[in-house]
N, C-alpha and C positions, 0 to 999 in steps of 0.2 A: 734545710733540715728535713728527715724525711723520717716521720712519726709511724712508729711500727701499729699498725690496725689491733693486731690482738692485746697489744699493751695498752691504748684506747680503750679499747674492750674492757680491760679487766679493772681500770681505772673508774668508769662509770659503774659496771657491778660494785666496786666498793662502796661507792659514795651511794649507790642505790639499797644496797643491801645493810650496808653501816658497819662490817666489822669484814676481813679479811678474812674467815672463816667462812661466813656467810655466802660472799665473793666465789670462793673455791668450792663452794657445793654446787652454786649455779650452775660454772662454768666446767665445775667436770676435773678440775686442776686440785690440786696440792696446794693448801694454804703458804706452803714453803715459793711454788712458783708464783703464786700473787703477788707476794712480797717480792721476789727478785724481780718481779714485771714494772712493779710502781717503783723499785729505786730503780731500775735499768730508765724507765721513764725520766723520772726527777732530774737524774744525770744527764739525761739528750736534753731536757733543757734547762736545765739550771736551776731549779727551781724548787722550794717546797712545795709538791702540789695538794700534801695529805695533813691534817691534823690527827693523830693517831689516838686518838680521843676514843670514848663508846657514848655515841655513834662516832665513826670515824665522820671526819668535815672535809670539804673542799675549804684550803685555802683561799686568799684573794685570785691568785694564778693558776689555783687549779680552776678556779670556776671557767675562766678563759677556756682552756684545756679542754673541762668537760661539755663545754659546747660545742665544740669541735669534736668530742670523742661523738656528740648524739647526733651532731648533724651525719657524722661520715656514716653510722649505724644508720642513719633514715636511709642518706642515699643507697648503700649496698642495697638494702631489706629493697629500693623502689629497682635499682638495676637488676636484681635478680628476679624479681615480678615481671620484670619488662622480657629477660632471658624465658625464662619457663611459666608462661601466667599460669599450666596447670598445677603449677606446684605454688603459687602466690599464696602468700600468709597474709593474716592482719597487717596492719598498721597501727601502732597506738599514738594519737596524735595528741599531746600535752598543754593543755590552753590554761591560762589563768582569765578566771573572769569578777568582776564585781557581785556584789551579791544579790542588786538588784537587778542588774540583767540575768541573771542566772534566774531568777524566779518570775521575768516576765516573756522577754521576746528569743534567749540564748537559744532554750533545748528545739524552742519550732525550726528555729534556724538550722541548727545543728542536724536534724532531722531530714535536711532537704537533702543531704550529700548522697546522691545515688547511693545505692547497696554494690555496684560492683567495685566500688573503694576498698568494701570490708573495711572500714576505720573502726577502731575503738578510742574511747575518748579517757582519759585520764585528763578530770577536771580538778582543777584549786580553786577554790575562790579566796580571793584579797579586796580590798580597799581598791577603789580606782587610780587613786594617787600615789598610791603607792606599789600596782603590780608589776609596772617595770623590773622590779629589783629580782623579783622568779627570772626574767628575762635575762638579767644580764649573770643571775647565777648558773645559768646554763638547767633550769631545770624546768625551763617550760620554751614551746617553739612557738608561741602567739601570745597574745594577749591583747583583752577588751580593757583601754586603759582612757585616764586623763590628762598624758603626759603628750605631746607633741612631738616632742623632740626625740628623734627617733635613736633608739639603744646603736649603739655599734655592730655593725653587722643588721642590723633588721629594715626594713620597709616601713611605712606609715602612711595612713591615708583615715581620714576623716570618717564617721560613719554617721554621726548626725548627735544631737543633743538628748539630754534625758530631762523631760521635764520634773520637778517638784514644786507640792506645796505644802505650807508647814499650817498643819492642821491640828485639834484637837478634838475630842469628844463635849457634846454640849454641857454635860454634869459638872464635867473639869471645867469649862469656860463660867460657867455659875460660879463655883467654889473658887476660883483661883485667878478669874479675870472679869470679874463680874461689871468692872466699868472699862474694860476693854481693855485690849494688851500694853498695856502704860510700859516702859521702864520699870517702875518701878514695883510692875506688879511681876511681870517676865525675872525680875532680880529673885524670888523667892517661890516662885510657882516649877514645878519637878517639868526637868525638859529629859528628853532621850537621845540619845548615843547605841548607836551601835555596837560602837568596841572604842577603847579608847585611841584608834587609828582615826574613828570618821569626826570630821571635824565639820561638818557639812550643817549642822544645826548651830555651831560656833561662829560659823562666819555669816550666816543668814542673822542671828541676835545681832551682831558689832555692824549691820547695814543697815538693820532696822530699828535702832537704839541708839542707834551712834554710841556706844556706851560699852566696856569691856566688862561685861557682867560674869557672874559666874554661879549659876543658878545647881540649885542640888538636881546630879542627874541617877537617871538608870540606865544601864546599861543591858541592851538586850539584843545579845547578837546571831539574828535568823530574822528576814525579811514578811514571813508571815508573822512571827512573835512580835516585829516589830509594828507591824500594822494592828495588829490585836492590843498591842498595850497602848496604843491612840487610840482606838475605838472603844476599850475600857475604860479612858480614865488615868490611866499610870501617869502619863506624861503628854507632852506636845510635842511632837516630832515632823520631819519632811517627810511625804510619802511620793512617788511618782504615780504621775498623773495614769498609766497604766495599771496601777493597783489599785486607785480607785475610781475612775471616772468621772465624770461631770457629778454623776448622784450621788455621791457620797457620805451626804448623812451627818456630816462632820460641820466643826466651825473652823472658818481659815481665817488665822493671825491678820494676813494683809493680802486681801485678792489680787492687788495689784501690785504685787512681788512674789511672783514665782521666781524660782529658780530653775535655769537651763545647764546642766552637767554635760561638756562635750565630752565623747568619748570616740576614741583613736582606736585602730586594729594595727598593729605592730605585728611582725612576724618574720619569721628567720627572711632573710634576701637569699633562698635557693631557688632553682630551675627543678621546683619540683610540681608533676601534678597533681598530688593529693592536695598539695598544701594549696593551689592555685584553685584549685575545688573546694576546698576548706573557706579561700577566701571569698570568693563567688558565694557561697551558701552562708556566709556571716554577714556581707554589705546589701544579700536579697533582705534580708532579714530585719535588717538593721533599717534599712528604706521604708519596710514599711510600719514598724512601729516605735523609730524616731522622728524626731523635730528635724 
């Protein structure tokens, strides 16, 4: 089966743009030929690949599709770099990252990629357990995850651990644990959550309690907010050991239970060298302020 490139094309404009209009102003076309581009598509492979929704969606098969429509757009955009470098455009390289690496070791790393890359970065950030799923919708070509087990089509390779520890503010340990973190005192004292994705303070209580507790939380999702409403008083949350260091000022639930978060770099399996560059500039990175 031999996938027409500009119906590719116009299949990712949709799902990027969201409505077939939209689509057709990008690319210069007639709302009329978008349409006949995504059913002439559907019918080469059988498939619904559009939810005709606003925003329009990838289905389950389109997302297949649109990862193959963005890989084949990387590789052109890299072989026509390679043809005429004086006419070489950017490159926008799509990573999903957690929110903790994004706010301590990511952008230094990021940073390292020579300038004659010309990258630009189109960042998401997700939950580490759950960024995979950008991956496998074709809508990111890397990601800093916790999942091992490498997507279909992508590569995987270790990059080292993220320490935490689950810390509070001394006022809160007065007020709310005043004879030390009991059971039953963790049952009723306000814990933090990121978003109700991170589970990461959920499973640190059920090891340290032996005890399925279910304590009132807050919810507070950005990495400095997060470290600010522990250092206020809000709650008691994990922080990595990179956000605050040895001196931190705080009181830790249990010294002698940190938590080590591995995280994985996943990334499309092409023969490309920005992305080989890309990885080089994430595992320097990752080396030296991971575990």
């Amino acid at each position: 089966m031999d996938l027409d490139l500009a119906s590719l094309r116009t299949f990712a404009a949709v799902i990027d743009e969201g409505t077939f209009d939209a689509a057709a102003r990008v690319l210069h076309i007639t709302p009329s030929a978008v349409s006949q581009r995504i059913k002439a598509l559907e019918q080469q492979v059988g498939r619904v690949l559009v939810q005709r929704a606003k925003p329009v969606r990838a289905t389950e098969s389109g997302h297949v599709v649109l990862t193959l429509a963005r890989r084949m757009a990387h590789l052109e955009r890299e072989a026509m770099s390679s043809l005429n470098p004086e006419e070489a455009t950017t490159s926008t390289l799509s990573l999903v990252v957690n929110a903790d690496s994004l706010s301590t070791w990511m952008i230094p790393a990021l940073a390292r990629l020579a300038p004659e890359h010309r990258a630009l970065f189109d960042l998401h950030r997700e939950d580490e357990f759950h960024s995979t799923t950008l991956l496998k919708e074709g809508t990111v070509m890397a990601a800093v995850t916790s999942v091992p087990e490498a997507v279909q089509g992508c590569t995987v390779e270790k990059l080292g651990s993220m320490r935490y520890r689950a810390l509070c503010s001394r006022d809160y340990a007065e007020r709310w644990l005043p004879d030390g973190p009991t059971p039953d005192a963790l049952a009723v004292a306000p814990m933090l959550d990121f978003d109700r994705k991170d589970e990461l303070q959920a499973r640190f209580l059920r090891g340290f309690t032996r005890r399925r507790l279910q304590p009132p939380r807050h919810f507070v999702p950005g990495s400095s907010a997060f470290s600010d409403a522990v250092r206020h008083g809000l709650g008691w949350g994990l922080l990595p050991e990179l956000h605050t260091g040895d001196d931190h000022g705080l009181v830790e639930l249990d010294p002698s239970r940190p938590v080590d978060v591995p995280l994985y770099w996943q990334r499309w399996k092409l023969d490309s060298p920005i992305l080989a560059a890309l990885t080089t500039a994430v595992r320097d990175g990752a080396r030296e302020a991971l575990r």
